[in-house]
Backbone as XML, in Angstrom:
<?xml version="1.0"?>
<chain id="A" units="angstrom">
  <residue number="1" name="UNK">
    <atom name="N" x="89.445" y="99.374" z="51.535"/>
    <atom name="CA" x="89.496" y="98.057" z="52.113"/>
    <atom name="C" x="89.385" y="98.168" z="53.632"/>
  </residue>
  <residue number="2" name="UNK">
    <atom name="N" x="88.333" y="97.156" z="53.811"/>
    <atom name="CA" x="87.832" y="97.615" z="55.788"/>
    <atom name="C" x="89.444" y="96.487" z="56.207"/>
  </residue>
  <residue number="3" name="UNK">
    <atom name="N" x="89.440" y="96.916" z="57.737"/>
    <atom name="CA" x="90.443" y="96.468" z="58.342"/>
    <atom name="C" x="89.775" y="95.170" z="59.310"/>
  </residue>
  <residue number="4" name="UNK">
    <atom name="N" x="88.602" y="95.192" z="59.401"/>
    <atom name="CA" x="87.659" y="94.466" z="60.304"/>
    <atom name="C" x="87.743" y="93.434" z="59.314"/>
  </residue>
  <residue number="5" name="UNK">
    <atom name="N" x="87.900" y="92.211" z="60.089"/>
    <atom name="CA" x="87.463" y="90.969" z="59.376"/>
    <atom name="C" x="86.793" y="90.054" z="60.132"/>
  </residue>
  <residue number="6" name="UNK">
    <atom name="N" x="86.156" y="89.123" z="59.603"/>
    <atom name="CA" x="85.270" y="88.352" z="60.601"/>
    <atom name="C" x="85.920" y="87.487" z="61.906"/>
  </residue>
  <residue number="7" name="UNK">
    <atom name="N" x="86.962" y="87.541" z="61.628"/>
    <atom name="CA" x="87.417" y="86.974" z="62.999"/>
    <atom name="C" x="87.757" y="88.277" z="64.073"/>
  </residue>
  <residue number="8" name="UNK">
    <atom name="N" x="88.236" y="89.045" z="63.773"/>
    <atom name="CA" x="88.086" y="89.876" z="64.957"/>
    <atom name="C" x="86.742" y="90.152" z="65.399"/>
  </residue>
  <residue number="9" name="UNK">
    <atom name="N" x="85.392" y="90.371" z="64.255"/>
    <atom name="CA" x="84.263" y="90.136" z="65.010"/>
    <atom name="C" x="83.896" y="89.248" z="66.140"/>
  </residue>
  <residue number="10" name="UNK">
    <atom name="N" x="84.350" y="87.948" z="65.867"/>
    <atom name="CA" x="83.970" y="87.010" z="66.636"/>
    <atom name="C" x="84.933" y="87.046" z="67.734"/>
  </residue>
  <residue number="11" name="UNK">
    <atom name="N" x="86.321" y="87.535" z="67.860"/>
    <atom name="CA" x="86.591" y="87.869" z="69.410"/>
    <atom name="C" x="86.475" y="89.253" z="69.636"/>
  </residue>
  <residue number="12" name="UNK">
    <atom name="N" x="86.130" y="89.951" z="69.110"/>
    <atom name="CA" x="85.431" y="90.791" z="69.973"/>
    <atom name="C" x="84.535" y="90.687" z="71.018"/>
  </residue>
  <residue number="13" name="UNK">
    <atom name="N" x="83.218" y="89.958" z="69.772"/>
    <atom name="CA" x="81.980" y="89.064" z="71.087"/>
    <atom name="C" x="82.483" y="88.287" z="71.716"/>
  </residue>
  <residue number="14" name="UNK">
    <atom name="N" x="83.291" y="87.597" z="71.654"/>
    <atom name="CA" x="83.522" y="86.467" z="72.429"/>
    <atom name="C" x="84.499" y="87.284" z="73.759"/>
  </residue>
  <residue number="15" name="UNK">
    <atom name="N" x="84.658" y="88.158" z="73.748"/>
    <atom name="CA" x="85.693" y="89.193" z="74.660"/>
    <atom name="C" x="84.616" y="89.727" z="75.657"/>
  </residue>
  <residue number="16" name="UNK">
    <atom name="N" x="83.237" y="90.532" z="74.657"/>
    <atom name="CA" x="82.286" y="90.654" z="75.739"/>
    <atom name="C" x="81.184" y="89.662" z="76.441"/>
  </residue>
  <residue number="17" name="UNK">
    <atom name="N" x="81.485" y="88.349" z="76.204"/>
    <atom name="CA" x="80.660" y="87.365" z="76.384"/>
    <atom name="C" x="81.183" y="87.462" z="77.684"/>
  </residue>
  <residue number="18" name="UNK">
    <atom name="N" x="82.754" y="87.083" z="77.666"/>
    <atom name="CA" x="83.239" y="86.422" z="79.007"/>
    <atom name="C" x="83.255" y="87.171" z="80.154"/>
  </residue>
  <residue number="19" name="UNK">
    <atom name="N" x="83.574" y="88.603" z="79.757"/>
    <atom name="CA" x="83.652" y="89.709" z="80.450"/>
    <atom name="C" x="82.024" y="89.786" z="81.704"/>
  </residue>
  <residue number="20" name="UNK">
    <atom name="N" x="81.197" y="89.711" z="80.160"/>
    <atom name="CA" x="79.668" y="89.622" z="80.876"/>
    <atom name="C" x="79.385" y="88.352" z="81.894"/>
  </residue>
  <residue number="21" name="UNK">
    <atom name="N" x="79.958" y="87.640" z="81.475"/>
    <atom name="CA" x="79.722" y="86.650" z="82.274"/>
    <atom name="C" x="81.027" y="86.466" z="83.390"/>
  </residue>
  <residue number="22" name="UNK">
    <atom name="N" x="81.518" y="86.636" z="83.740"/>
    <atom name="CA" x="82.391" y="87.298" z="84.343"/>
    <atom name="C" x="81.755" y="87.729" z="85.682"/>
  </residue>
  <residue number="23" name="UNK">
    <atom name="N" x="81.116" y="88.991" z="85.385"/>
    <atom name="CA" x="80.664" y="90.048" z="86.231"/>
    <atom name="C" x="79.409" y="89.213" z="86.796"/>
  </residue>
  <residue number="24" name="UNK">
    <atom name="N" x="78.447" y="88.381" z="85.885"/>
    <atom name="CA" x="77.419" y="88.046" z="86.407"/>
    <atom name="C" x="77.741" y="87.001" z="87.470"/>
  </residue>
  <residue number="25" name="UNK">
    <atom name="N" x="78.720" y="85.993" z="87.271"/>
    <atom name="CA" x="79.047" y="84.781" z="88.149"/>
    <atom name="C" x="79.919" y="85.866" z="89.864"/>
  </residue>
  <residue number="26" name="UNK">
    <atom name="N" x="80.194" y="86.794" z="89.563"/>
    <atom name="CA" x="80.684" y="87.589" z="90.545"/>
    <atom name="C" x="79.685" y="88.423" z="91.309"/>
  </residue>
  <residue number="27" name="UNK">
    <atom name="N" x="78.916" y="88.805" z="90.868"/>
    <atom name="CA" x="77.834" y="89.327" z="91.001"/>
    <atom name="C" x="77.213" y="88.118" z="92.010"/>
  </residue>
  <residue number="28" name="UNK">
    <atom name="N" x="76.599" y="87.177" z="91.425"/>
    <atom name="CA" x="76.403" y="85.881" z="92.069"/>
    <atom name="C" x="76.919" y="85.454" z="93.136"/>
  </residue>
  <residue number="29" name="UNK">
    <atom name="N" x="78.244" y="85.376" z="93.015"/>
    <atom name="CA" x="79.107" y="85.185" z="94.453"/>
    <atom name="C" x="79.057" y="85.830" z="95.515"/>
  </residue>
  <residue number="30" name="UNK">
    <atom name="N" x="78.740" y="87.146" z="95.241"/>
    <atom name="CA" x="78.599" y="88.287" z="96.308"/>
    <atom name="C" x="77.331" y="88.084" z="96.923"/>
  </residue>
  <residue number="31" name="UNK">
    <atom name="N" x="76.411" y="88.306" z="95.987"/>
    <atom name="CA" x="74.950" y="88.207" z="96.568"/>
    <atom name="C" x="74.429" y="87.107" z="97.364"/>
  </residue>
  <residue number="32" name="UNK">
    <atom name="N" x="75.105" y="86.131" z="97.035"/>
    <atom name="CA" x="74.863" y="84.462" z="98.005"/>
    <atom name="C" x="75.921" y="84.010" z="98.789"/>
  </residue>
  <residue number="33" name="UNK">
    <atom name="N" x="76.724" y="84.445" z="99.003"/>
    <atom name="CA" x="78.084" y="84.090" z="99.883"/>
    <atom name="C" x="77.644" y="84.261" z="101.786"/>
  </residue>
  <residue number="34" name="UNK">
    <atom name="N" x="77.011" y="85.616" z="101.661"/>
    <atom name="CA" x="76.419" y="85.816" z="103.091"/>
    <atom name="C" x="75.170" y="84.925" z="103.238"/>
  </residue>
  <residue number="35" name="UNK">
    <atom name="N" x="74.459" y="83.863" z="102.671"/>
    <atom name="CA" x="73.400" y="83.856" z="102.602"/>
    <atom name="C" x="73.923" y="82.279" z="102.969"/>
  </residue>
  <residue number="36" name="UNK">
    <atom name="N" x="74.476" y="81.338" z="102.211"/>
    <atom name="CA" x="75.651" y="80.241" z="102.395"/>
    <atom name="C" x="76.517" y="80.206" z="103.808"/>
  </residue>
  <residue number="37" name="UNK">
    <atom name="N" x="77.046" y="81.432" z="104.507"/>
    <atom name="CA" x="77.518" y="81.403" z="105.656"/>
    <atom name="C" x="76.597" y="81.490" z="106.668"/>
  </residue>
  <residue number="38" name="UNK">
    <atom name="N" x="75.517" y="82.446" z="106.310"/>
    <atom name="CA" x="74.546" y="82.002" z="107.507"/>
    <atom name="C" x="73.972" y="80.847" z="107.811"/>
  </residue>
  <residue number="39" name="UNK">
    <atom name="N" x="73.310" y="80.105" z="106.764"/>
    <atom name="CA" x="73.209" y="79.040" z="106.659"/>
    <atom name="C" x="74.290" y="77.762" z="107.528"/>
  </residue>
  <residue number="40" name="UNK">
    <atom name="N" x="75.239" y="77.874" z="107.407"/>
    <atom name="CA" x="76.502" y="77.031" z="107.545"/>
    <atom name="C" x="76.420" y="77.402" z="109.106"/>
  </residue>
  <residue number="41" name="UNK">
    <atom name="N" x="76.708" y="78.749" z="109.768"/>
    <atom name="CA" x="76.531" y="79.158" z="111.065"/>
    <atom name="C" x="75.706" y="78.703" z="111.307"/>
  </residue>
  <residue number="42" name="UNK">
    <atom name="N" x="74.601" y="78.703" z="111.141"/>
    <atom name="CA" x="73.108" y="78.346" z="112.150"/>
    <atom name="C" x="73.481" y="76.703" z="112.140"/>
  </residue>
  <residue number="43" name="UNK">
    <atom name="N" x="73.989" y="75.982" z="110.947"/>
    <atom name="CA" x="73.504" y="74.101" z="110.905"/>
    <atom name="C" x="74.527" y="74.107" z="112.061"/>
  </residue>
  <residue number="44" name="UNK">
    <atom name="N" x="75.846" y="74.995" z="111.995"/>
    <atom name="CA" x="76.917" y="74.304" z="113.300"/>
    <atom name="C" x="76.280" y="74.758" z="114.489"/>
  </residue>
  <residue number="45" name="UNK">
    <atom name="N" x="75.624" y="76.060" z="115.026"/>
    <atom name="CA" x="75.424" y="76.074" z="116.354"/>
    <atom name="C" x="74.094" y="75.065" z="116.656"/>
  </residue>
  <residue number="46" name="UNK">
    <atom name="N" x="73.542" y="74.289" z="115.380"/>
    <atom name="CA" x="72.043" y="73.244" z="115.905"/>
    <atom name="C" x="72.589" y="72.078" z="116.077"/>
  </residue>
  <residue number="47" name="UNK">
    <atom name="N" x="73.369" y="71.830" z="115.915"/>
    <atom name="CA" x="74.587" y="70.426" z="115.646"/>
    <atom name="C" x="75.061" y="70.651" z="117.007"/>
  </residue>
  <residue number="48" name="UNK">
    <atom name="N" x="75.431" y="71.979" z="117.793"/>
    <atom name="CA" x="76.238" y="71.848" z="118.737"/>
    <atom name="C" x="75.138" y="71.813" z="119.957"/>
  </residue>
  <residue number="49" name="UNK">
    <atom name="N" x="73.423" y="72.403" z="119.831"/>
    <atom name="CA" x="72.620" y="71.898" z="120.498"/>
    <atom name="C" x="72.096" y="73.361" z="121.041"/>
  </residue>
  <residue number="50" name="UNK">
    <atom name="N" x="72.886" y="74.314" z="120.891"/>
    <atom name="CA" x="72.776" y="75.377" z="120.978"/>
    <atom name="C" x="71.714" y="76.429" z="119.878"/>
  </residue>
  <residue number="51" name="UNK">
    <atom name="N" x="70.359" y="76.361" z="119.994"/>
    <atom name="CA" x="69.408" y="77.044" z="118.866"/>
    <atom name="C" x="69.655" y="78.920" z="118.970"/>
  </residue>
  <residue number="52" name="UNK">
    <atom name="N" x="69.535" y="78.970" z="117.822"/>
    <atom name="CA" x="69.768" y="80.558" z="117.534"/>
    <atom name="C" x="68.569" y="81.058" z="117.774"/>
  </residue>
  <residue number="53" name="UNK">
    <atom name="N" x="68.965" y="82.016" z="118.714"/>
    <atom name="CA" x="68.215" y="83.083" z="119.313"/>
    <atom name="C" x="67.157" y="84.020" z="118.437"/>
  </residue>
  <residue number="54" name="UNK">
    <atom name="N" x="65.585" y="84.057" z="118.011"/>
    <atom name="CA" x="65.102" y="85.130" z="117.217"/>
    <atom name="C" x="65.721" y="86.134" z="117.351"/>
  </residue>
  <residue number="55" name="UNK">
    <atom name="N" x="65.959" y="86.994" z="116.511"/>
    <atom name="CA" x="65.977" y="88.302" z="116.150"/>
    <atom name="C" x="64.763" y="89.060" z="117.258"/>
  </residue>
  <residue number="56" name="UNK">
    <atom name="N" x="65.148" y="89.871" z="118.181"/>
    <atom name="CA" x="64.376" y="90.644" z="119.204"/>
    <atom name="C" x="63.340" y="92.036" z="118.288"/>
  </residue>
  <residue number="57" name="UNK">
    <atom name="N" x="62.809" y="92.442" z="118.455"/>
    <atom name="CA" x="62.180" y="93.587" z="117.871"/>
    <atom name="C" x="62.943" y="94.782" z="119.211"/>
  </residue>
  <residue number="58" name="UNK">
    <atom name="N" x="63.720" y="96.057" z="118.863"/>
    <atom name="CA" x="63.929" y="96.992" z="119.445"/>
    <atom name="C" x="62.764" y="98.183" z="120.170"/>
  </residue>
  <residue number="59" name="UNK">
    <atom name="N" x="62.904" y="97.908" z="121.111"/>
    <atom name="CA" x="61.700" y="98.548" z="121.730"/>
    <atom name="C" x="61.850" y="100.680" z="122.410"/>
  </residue>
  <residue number="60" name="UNK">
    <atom name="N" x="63.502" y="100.826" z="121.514"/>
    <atom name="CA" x="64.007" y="102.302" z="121.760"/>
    <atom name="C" x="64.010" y="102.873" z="120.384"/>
  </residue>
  <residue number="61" name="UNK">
    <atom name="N" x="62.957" y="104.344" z="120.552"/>
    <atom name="CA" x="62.807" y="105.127" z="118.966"/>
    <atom name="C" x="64.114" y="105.414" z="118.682"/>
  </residue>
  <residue number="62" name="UNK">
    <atom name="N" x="63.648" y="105.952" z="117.679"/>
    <atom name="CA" x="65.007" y="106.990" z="116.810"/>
    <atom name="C" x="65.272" y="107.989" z="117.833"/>
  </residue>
  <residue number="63" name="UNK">
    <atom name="N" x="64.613" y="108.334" z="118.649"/>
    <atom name="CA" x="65.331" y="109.991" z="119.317"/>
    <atom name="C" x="66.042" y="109.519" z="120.350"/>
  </residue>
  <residue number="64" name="UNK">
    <atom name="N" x="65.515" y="108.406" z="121.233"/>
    <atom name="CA" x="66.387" y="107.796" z="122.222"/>
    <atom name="C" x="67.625" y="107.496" z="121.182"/>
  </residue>
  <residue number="65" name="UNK">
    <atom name="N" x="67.606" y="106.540" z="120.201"/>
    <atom name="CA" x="68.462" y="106.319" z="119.678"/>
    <atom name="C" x="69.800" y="107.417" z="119.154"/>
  </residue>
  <residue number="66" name="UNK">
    <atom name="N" x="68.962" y="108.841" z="118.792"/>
    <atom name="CA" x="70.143" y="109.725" z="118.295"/>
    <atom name="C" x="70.531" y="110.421" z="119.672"/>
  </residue>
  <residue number="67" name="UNK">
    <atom name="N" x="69.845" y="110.161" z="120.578"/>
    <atom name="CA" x="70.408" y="110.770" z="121.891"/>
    <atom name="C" x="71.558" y="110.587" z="122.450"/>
  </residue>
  <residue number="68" name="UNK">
    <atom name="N" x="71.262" y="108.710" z="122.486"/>
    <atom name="CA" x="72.491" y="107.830" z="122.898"/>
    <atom name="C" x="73.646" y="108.137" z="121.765"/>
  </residue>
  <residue number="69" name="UNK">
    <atom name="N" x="73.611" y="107.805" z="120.434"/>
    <atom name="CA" x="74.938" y="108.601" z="119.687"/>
    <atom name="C" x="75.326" y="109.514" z="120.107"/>
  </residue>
  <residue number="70" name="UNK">
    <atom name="N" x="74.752" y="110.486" z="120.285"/>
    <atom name="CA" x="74.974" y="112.156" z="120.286"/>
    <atom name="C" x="76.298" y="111.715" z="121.923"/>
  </residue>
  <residue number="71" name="UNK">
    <atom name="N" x="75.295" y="111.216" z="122.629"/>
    <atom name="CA" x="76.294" y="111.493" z="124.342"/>
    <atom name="C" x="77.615" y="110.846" z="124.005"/>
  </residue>
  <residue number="72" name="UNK">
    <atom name="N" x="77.701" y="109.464" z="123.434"/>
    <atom name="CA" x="78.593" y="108.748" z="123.070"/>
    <atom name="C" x="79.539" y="109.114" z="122.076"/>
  </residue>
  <residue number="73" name="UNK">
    <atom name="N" x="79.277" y="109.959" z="121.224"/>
    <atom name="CA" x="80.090" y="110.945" z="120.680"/>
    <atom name="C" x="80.726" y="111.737" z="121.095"/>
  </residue>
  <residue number="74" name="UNK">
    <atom name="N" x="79.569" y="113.032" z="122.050"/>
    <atom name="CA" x="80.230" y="113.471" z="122.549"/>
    <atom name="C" x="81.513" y="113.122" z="123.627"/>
  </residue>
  <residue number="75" name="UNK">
    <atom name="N" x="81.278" y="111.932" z="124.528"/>
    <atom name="CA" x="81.641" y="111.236" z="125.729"/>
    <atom name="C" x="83.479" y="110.815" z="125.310"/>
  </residue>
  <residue number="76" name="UNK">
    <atom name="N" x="82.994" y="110.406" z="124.030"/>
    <atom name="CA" x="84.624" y="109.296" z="123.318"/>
    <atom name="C" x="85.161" y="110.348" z="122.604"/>
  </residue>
  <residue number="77" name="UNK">
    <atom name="N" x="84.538" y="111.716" z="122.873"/>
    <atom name="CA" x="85.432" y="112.386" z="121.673"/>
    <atom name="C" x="86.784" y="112.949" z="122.440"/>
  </residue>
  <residue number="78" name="UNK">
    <atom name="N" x="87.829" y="112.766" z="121.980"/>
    <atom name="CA" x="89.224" y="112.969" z="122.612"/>
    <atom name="C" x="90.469" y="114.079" z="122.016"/>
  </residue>
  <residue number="79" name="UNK">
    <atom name="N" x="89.978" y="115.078" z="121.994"/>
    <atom name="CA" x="91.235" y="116.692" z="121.571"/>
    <atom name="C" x="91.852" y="117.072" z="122.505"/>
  </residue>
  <residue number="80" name="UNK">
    <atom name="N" x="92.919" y="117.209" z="122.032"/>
    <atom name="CA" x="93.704" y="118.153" z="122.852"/>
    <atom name="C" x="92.800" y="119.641" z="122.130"/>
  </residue>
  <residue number="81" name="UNK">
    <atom name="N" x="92.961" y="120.809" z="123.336"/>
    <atom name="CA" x="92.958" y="121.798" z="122.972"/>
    <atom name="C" x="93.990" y="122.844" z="122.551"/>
  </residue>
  <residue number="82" name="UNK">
    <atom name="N" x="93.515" y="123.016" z="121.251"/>
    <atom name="CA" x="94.375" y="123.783" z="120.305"/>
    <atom name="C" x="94.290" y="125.300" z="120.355"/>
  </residue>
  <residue number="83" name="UNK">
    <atom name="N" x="95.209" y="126.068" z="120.423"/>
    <atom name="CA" x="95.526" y="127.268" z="120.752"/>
    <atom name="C" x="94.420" y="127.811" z="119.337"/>
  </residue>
  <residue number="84" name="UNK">
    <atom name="N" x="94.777" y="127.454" z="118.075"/>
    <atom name="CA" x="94.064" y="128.136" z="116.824"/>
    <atom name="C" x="95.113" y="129.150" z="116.367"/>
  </residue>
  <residue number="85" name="UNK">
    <atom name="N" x="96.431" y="129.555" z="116.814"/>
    <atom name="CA" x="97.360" y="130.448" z="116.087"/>
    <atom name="C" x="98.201" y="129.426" z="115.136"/>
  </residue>
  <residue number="86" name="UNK">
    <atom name="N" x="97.715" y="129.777" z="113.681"/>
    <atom name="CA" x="99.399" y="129.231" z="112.755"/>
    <atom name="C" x="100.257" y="129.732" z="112.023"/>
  </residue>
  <residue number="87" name="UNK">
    <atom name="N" x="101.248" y="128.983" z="112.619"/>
    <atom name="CA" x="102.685" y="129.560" z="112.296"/>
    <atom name="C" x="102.950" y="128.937" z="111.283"/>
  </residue>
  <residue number="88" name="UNK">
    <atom name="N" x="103.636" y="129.661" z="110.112"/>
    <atom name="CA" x="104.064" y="129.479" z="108.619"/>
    <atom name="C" x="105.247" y="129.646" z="108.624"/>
  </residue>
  <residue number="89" name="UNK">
    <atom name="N" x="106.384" y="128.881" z="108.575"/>
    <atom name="CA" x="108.150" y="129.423" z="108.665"/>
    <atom name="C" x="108.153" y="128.603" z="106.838"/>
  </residue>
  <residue number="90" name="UNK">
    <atom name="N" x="108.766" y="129.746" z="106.472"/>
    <atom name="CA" x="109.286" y="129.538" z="104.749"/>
    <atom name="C" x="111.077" y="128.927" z="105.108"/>
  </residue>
  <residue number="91" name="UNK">
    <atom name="N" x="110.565" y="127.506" z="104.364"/>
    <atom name="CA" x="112.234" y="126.835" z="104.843"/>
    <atom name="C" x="112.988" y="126.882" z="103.390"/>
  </residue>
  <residue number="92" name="UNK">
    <atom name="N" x="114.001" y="127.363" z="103.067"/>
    <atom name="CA" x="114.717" y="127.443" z="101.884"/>
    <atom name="C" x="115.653" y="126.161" z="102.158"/>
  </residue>
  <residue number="93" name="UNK">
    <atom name="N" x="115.300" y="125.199" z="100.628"/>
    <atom name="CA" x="116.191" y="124.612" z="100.253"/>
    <atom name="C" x="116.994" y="124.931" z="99.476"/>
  </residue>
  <residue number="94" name="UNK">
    <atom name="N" x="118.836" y="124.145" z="99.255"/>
    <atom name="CA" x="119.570" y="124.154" z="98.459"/>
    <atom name="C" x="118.959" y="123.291" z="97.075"/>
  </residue>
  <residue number="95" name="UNK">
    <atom name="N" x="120.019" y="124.171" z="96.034"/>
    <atom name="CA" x="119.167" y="123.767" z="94.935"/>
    <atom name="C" x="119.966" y="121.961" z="94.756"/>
  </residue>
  <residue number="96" name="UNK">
    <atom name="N" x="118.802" y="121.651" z="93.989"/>
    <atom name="CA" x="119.541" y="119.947" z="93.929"/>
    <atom name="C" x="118.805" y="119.687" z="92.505"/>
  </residue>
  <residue number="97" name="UNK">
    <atom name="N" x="119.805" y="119.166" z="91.816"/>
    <atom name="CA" x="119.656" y="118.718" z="90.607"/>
    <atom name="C" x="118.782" y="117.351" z="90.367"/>
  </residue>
  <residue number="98" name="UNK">
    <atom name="N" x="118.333" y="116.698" z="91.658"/>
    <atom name="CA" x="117.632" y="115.359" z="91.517"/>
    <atom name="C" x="116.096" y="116.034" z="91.410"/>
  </residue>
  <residue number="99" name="UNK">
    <atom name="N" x="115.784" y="117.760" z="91.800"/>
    <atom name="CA" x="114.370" y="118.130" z="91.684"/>
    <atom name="C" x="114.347" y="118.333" z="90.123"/>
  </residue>
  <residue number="100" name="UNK">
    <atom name="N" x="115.056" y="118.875" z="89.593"/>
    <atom name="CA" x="115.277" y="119.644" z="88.290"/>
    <atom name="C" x="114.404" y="118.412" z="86.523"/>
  </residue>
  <residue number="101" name="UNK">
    <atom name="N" x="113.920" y="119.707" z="86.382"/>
    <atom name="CA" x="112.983" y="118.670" z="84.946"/>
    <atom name="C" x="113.946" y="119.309" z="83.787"/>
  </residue>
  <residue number="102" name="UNK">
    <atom name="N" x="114.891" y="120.291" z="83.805"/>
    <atom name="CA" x="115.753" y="119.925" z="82.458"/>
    <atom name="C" x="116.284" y="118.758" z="82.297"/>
  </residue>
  <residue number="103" name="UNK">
    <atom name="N" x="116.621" y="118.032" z="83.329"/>
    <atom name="CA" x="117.693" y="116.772" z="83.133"/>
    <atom name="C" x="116.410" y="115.525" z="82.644"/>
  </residue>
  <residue number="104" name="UNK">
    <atom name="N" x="115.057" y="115.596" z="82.794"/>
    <atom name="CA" x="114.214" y="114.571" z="82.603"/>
    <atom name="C" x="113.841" y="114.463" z="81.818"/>
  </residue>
  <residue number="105" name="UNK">
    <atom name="N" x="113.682" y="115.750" z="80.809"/>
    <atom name="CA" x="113.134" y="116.256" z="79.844"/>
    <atom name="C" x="114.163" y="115.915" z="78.455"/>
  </residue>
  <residue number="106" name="UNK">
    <atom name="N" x="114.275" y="114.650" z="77.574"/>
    <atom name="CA" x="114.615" y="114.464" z="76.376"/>
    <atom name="C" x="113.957" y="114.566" z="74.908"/>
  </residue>
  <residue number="107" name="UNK">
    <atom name="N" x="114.747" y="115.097" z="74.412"/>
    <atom name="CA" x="114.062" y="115.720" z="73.070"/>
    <atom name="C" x="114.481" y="114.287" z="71.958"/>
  </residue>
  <residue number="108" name="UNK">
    <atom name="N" x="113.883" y="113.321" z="71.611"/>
    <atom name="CA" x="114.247" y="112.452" z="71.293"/>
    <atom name="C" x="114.301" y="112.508" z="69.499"/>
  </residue>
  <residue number="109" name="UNK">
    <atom name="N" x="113.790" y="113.221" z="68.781"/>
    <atom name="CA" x="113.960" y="113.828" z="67.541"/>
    <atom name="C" x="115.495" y="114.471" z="67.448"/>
  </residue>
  <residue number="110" name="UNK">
    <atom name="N" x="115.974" y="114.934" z="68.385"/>
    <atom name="CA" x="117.142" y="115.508" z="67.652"/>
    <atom name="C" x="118.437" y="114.099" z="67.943"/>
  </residue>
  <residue number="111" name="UNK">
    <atom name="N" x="118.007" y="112.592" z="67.850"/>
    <atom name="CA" x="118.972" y="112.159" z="68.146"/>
    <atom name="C" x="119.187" y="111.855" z="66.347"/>
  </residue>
  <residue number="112" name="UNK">
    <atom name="N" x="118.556" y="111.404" z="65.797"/>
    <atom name="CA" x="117.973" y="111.270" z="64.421"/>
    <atom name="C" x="119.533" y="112.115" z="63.452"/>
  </residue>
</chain>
Protein backbone atom coordinates (compact mmCIF):
# COMPACT_ATOMS: atom_id res chain seq x y z
CA UNK A 1 0.00 0.00 0.00
CA UNK A 2 1.66 3.41 -1.44
CA UNK A 3 1.75 6.13 1.26
CA UNK A 4 1.31 8.91 -1.52
CA UNK A 5 -2.13 9.92 -2.02
CA UNK A 6 -3.53 12.38 -4.29
CA UNK A 7 -3.68 15.09 -2.09
CA UNK A 8 -0.26 15.25 -1.09
CA UNK A 9 0.35 15.25 -4.88
CA UNK A 10 -1.46 18.26 -5.27
CA UNK A 11 0.45 20.13 -2.41
CA UNK A 12 3.34 19.13 -3.33
CA UNK A 13 2.76 21.06 -6.81
CA UNK A 14 1.09 23.51 -5.36
CA UNK A 15 4.35 23.96 -2.86
CA UNK A 16 6.47 24.21 -6.08
CA UNK A 17 4.15 26.50 -7.88
CA UNK A 18 4.45 29.17 -5.20
CA UNK A 19 7.95 28.70 -4.46
CA UNK A 20 8.47 29.20 -8.40
CA UNK A 21 6.65 31.93 -8.46
CA UNK A 22 8.01 33.31 -5.62
CA UNK A 23 11.49 33.54 -7.02
CA UNK A 24 10.18 34.80 -10.38
CA UNK A 25 8.13 37.94 -8.86
CA UNK A 26 11.60 38.50 -6.88
CA UNK A 27 13.59 38.06 -9.56
CA UNK A 28 11.33 40.79 -11.15
CA UNK A 29 11.70 43.12 -8.34
CA UNK A 30 15.35 43.12 -8.51
CA UNK A 31 15.76 43.47 -12.13
CA UNK A 32 13.30 46.64 -12.38
CA UNK A 33 13.65 48.36 -9.07
CA UNK A 34 16.92 50.25 -10.39
CA UNK A 35 15.28 50.92 -13.56
CA UNK A 36 11.88 52.56 -11.58
CA UNK A 37 14.37 54.70 -9.42
CA UNK A 38 16.11 56.05 -12.21
CA UNK A 39 13.27 56.88 -13.81
CA UNK A 40 11.70 58.60 -10.61
CA UNK A 41 15.32 60.52 -10.19
CA UNK A 42 15.50 61.94 -13.58
CA UNK A 43 11.20 63.06 -13.56
CA UNK A 44 12.29 64.93 -9.99
CA UNK A 45 15.50 66.66 -11.15
CA UNK A 46 13.17 67.82 -14.74
CA UNK A 47 10.40 68.99 -12.41
CA UNK A 48 13.04 70.87 -10.46
CA UNK A 49 14.33 72.43 -13.94
CA UNK A 50 17.53 71.04 -13.52
CA UNK A 51 18.18 68.45 -16.90
CA UNK A 52 20.47 65.48 -16.39
CA UNK A 53 23.68 65.74 -17.64
CA UNK A 54 24.64 62.96 -20.74
CA UNK A 55 26.72 60.38 -19.72
CA UNK A 56 30.44 61.82 -20.95
CA UNK A 57 32.47 59.21 -23.02
CA UNK A 58 36.02 58.76 -20.94
CA UNK A 59 38.73 59.96 -22.90
CA UNK A 60 41.73 58.00 -20.34
CA UNK A 61 42.82 54.17 -21.53
CA UNK A 62 43.10 51.31 -19.36
CA UNK A 63 46.91 51.90 -18.66
CA UNK A 64 46.43 55.50 -17.56
CA UNK A 65 43.67 54.04 -15.77
CA UNK A 66 45.71 51.05 -13.96
CA UNK A 67 48.42 53.58 -13.38
CA UNK A 68 46.23 55.92 -11.44
CA UNK A 69 45.02 52.72 -9.17
CA UNK A 70 48.35 51.39 -8.85
CA UNK A 71 49.74 55.17 -7.30
CA UNK A 72 46.53 55.45 -5.29
CA UNK A 73 47.04 52.24 -3.81
CA UNK A 74 50.14 52.53 -3.37
CA UNK A 75 49.73 56.37 -1.91
CA UNK A 76 46.56 55.24 0.76
CA UNK A 77 48.28 52.22 1.67
CA UNK A 78 48.90 52.64 5.55
CA UNK A 79 51.35 49.78 7.73
CA UNK A 80 53.03 50.06 10.38
CA UNK A 81 56.27 48.30 9.89
CA UNK A 82 56.46 44.96 11.26
CA UNK A 83 59.56 43.51 12.68
CA UNK A 84 58.42 39.73 11.01
CA UNK A 85 59.71 37.83 14.40
CA UNK A 86 56.77 35.56 16.12
CA UNK A 87 56.51 34.93 19.38
CA UNK A 88 54.42 31.79 20.50
CA UNK A 89 54.01 31.76 24.57
CA UNK A 90 52.00 28.33 25.44
CA UNK A 91 49.46 29.74 28.19
CA UNK A 92 48.23 26.83 30.51
CA UNK A 93 44.84 26.87 31.67
CA UNK A 94 43.21 25.49 34.88
CA UNK A 95 41.11 22.69 34.21
CA UNK A 96 37.30 23.79 34.25
CA UNK A 97 34.54 21.58 34.06
CA UNK A 98 32.33 24.14 31.87
CA UNK A 99 35.09 22.93 28.83
CA UNK A 100 34.55 19.22 29.60
CA UNK A 101 32.22 16.91 27.03
CA UNK A 102 31.76 14.07 29.70
CA UNK A 103 29.23 16.23 31.46
CA UNK A 104 27.41 17.00 27.81
CA UNK A 105 27.53 13.79 26.66
CA UNK A 106 24.08 11.71 27.78
CA UNK A 107 23.51 8.25 27.09
CA UNK A 108 19.79 8.41 26.93
CA UNK A 109 19.07 4.50 26.48
CA UNK A 110 20.26 3.65 29.77
CA UNK A 111 17.49 5.76 31.40
CA UNK A 112 14.91 3.06 30.09
Amino acid sequence: MSNITPNIIVIAILGYVVVFFSLLLLHLFFFYLPKLLYRKWRKDKLVEGVEAAPVKESSISGEETAAIAMALHLFLEIHDEESGVLTINKVSKPYSPWSSKIYAVRNQFNRI
